[in-house]
C-alpha positions as CSV (number, residue, x, y, z in Angstrom):
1,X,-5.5,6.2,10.2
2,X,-6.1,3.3,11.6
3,X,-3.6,0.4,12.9
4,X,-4.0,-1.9,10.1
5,X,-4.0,0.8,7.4
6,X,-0.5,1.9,9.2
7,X,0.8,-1.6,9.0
8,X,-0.6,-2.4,5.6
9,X,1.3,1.1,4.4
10,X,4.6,0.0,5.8
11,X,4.4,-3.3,4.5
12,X,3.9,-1.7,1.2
13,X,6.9,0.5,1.8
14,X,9.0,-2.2,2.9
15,X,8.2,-4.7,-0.2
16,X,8.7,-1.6,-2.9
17,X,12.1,-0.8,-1.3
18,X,13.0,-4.6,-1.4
19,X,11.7,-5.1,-5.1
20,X,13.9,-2.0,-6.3
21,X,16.8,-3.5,-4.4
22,X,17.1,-7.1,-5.7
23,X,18.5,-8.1,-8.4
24,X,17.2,-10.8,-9.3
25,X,14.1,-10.7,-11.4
26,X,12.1,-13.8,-10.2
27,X,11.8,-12.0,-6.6
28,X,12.2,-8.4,-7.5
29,X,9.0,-9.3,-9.8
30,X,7.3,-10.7,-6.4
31,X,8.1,-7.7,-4.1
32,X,6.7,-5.3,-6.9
33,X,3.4,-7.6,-6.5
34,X,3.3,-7.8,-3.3
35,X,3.9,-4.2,-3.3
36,X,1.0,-3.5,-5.3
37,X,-1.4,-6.3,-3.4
38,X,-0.4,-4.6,0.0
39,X,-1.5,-1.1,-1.6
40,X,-4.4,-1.9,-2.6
41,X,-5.4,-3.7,0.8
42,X,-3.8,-0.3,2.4
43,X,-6.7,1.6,0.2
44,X,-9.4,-1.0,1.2
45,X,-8.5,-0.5,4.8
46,X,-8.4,3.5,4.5
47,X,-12.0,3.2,2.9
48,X,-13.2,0.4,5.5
49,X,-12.1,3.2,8.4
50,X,-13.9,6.1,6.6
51,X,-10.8,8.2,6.9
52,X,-11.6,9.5,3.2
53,X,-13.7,12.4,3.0
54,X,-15.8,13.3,-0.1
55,X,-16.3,17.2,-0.1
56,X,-18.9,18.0,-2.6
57,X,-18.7,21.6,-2.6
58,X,-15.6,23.1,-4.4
59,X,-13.9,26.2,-3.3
């Protein structure tokens, strides 16, 4: 995994754990974004890396 899929995961982490944590709604709302936008860059960067295998055969 490469160093900015590492750091894109823990600031995914991070925001999720905040967002469950407040308790206010107005910024809970924008650590659960956050969460999500910081996944899916985590995803992009995995991809971008080639660290995801496709095995065709099944067995």
């Amino acid at each position: 995994m490469s160093r900015i899929a590492k750091g894109f995961l823990i600031l995914a982490v991070l925001s999720a754990v905040l967002g469950c944590l407040t308790t206010e709604n107005s910024s809970g709302d924008a650590f659960l974004i956050a969460s999500g936008v910081f996944s899916g860059l985590f995803l992009l960067a995995l991809i971008a890396g080639r660290k995801i295998k496709f095995d065709p055969v099944l067995r």
